[in-house]
N, C-alpha and C positions, 0 to 999 in steps of 0.2 A: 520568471520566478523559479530558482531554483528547488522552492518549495517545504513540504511540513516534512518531509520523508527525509531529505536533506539535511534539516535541522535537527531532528532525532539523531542523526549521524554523527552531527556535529557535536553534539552532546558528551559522545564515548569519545570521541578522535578515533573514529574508527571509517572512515574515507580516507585512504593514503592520497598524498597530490597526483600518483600517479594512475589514480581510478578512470576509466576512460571516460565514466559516465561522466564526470564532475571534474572542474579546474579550479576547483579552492586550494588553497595552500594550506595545510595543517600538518601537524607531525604526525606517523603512522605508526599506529600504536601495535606493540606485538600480538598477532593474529592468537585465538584460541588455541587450547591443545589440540591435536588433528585435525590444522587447518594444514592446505596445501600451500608451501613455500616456494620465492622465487618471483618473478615479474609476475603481473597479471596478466590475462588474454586476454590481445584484439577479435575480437568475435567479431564471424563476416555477417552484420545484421543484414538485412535488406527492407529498407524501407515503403510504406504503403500509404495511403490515405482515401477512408471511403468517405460519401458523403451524399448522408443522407437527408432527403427531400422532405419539405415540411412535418417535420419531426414536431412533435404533441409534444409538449410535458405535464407531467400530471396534474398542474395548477391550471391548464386549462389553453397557456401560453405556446405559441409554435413559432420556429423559425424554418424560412423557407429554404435554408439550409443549413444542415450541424454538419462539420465536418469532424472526423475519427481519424487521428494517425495513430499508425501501428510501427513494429516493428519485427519482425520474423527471425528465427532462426530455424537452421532444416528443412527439412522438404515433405507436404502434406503426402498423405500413402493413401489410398484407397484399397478394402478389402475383395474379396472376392464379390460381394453388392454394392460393389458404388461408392461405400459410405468411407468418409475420412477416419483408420485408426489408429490415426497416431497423435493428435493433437493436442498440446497442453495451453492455459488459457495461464499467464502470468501475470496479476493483479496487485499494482501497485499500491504504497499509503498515500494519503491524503498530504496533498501540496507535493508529491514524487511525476513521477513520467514513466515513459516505456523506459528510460536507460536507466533506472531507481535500482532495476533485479540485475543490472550489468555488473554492478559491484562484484571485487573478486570474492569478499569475502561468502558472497551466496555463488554468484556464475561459476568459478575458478574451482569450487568444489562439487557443481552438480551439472555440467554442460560436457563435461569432457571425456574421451572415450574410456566404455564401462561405466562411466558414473550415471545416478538415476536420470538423467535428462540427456543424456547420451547427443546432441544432436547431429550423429548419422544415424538414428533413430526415430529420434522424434522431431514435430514440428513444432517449434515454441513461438507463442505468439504475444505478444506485450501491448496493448494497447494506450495509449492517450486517453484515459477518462475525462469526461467531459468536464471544463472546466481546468484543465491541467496540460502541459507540455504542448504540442501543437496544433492539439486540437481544439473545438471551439471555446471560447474563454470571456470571460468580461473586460480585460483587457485589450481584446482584440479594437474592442473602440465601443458597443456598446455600455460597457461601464456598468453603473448599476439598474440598466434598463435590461442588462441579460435575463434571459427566463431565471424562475429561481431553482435550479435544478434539483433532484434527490437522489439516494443510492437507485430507487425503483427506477429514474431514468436514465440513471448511467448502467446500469444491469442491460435495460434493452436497449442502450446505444449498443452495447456490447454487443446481444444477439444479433440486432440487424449488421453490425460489422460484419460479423461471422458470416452470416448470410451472404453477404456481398461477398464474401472473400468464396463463399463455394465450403465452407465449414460446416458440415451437420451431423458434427459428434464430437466430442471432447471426451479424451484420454484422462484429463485431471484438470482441477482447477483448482491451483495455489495462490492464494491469496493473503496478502499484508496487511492488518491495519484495516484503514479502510477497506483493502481489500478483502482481508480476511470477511469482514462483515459483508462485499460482495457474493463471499462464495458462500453464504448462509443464503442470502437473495435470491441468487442463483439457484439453489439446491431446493428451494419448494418453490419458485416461480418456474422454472423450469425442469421437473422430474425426470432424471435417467439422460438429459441431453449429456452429461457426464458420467461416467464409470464411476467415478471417484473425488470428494472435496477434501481438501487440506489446509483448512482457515489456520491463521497465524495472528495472532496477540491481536482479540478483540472477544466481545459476549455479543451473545445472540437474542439480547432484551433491549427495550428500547433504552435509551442515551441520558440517564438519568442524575441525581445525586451530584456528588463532586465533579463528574467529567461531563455532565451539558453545563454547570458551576463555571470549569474553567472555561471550554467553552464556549459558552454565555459571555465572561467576562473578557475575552479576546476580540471576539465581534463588536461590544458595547468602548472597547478603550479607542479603537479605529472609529465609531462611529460617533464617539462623543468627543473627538479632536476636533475643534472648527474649520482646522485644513482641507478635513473633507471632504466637507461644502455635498451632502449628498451622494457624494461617487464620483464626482466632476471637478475633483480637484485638479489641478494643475504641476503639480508636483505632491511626492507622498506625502500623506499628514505624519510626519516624522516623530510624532510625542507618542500618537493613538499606535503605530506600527512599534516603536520601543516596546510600550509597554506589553505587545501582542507577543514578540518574539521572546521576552521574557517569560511568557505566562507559558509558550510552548518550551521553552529550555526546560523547567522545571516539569513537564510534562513529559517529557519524551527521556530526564533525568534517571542514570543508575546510581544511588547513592554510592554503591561500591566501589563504583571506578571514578565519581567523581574525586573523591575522598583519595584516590590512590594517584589522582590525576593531579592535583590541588592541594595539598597535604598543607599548604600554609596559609595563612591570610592573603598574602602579596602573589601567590601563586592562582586563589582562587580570583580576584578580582582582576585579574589578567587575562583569566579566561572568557568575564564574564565580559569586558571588553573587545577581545577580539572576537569573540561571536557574534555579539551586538553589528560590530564593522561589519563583518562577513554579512549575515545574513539582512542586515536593513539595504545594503547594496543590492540586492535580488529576490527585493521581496513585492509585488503588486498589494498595494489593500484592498482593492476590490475581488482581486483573487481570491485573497486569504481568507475574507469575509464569505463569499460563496461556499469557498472549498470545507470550512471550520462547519457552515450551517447548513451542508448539507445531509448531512445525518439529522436532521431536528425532528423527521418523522419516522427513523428506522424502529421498527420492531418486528424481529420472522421469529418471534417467541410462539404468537400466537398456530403456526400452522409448520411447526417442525416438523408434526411428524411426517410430512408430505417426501419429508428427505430419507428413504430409503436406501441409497448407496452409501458404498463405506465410508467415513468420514473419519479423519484423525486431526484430532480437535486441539495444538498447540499454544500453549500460555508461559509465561516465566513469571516464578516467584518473587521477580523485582522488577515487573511491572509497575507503575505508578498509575498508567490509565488505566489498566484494569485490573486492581489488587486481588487477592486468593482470598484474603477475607471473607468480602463476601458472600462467598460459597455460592456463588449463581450459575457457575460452570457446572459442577456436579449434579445441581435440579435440571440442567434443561437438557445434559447430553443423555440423560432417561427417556427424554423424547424422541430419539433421533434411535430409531430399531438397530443400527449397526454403525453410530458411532461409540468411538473411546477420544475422553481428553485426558489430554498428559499434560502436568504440570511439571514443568523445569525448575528445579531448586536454585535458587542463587547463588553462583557460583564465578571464579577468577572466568571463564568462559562466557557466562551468559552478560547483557550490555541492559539490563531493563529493557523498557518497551520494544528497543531495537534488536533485542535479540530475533526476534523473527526474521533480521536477514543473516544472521552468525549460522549459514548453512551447517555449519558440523557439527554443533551442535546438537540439531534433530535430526541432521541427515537418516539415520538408522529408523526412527519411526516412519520416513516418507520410503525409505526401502521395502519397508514389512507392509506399509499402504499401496504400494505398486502392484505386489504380489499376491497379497489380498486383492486386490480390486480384476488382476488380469480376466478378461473376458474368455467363456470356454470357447472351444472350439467348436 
């Protein structure tokens, strides 16, 4: 499955065909103002896989092995104690992978020399959350007898990766999406193991209202198709996945750029068709089902304040999953002693939800949070 991260992409046309991460064909839509122009970069990843031994999850369920693939850039540093400082922790959205942040329009602006993620600098590290890209999945063959996972166990699949990897300190942890609601998990399950968090388009309350709504109703259209059969289908149930990938189009939707993208009848339904193709070709339903429900018990509302490092707390004003309306960002970053959130005004720049990968965008706030956060000497 190329997955939900994907699909939000798909949304703006803002994946060129020539994105390394991805081999979809779409048209590449003109980059924001101060985006970098010209081919994208083949970055030299280097790939890892840990894998960890009777792993718990917090339903009670264990597998006598989860495996974790990652994917690295740069090279870990150790300071005058031992300790790793240069590491950054790169946290994909929901239904994405490690190559999600590969995109030029995030990589191509913040990985190259001088830019904040400099990596002959730093060590950037992407992980496979569980459930997603090569790491363990229901797909793999268990189906819907997989454990039922949540962000709290994909957080410590994290940590124990890290662990294995010889990682016990993190520089930053940027996070998408689901990610973004990662690095809130992170930030009071784990106090100061990071200098610094930099969530991107998500709230720090549990999963309520319209968006457990959608969904809700994403999970229930996959599961009330009788192709199903349970999880044990035989090929996709292709009614209940239609209606799924529809409900994330408009999900992951910028009115602005659709509207600009679509301008006509015959142009919008064109679109709404070849996205259908695209994404039902690389979509698992028992993935999607996992991946969708597992936020169903997210809430680090109740113990923010545990997050004392800096935090710069990014949103866009044409977000659909999580609208400015309801003013829930500005109650809870009071809790958090040395966070700020910035909300991005809708703009020919911002893509809705997806702007959390439109690096230039907020590149300049993740510049003023590096240097705020720098550890003294």
């Amino acid at each position: 499955m190329r997955g939900w991260i994907f699909l939000l992409w798909a949304v703006t046309s803002l994946f060129p065909a020539a994105a390394a991460c991805q081999t979809m064909s779409m048209p590449a839509a003109k980059a924001p103002a101060g985006a970098q122009s010209g081919p994208p970069h083949t970055w030299p990843t280097a790939d890892g896989t840990v894998t960890l031994e009777n792993f718990r999850f917090g339903t009670g369920e264990t597998l006598p092995e989860l495996r974790m693939h990652y994917l690295t850039l740069g090279a870990a540093h150790r300071n005058g104690a031992g300790h790793v400082d240069n590491a950054i922790l790169l946290l994909h959205g929901t239904g994405g992978s490690a190559h999600s942040l590969l995109n030029p329009l995030f990589s191509d602006v913040l990985f190259g020399a001088g830019a904040p993620f400099d990596i002959t600098k730093y060590f950037l590290i992407f992980p496979d959350n569980i459930g997603h890209g090569q790491s363990a999945k229901p797909s793999d063959g268990l189906h819907a007898h997989f454990p039922a996972y949540d962000y709290d166990d994909m957080v410590r699949a994290q940590r124990l990766m890290l662990d294995a990897m010889k990682v016990d300190h993190l520089r930053l942890i940027l996070g998408t999406s689901m990610g973004c609601m990662h690095a809130f998990v992170w930030g009071e399950t784990y106090p100061g193991f990071a200098d610094a968090l930099m969530p991107l388009a998500c709230l720090p309350v549990e999963i309520a209202g319209r968006n457990r709504m959608m969904r809700y109703m994403t999970i229930e259209a996959i599961k009330q198709d009788p192709a199903w059969m349970d999880g044990e289908y035989k090929s996709e149930p292709v009614e209940g996945l239609r209606t799924a990938n529809e409900m994330l189009l408009i999900m992951g939707s910028s009115p602005l750029q659709m509207q600009k993208q679509a301008p006509t009848r015959a142009a919008a339904e064109q679109y709404v068709d070849s996205y259908l193709a695209r994404t039902m070709a690389n979509t698992d339903a028992n993935d999607m089902i996992y991946q969708v429900n597992a936020s169903r018990n997210y809430d680090p509302s109740p113990h923010l304040d545990r997050i004392t490092v800096p935090v710069m707390w990014i949103n866009s004003a044409d977000d659909y999953i999580n609208p400015p309306e309801l003013g829930i960002a500005e109650k809870m970053v009071t809790r958090m002693p040395h966070a700020r959130f910035v909300l991005i005004p809708t703009s020919d720049a911002t893509r809705g939800h997806g702007t959390h990968t439109v690096a230039s965008v907020w590149e300049n706030y993740l510049i003023e949070l590096m240097k705020e956060s720098e550890p003294k000497p």
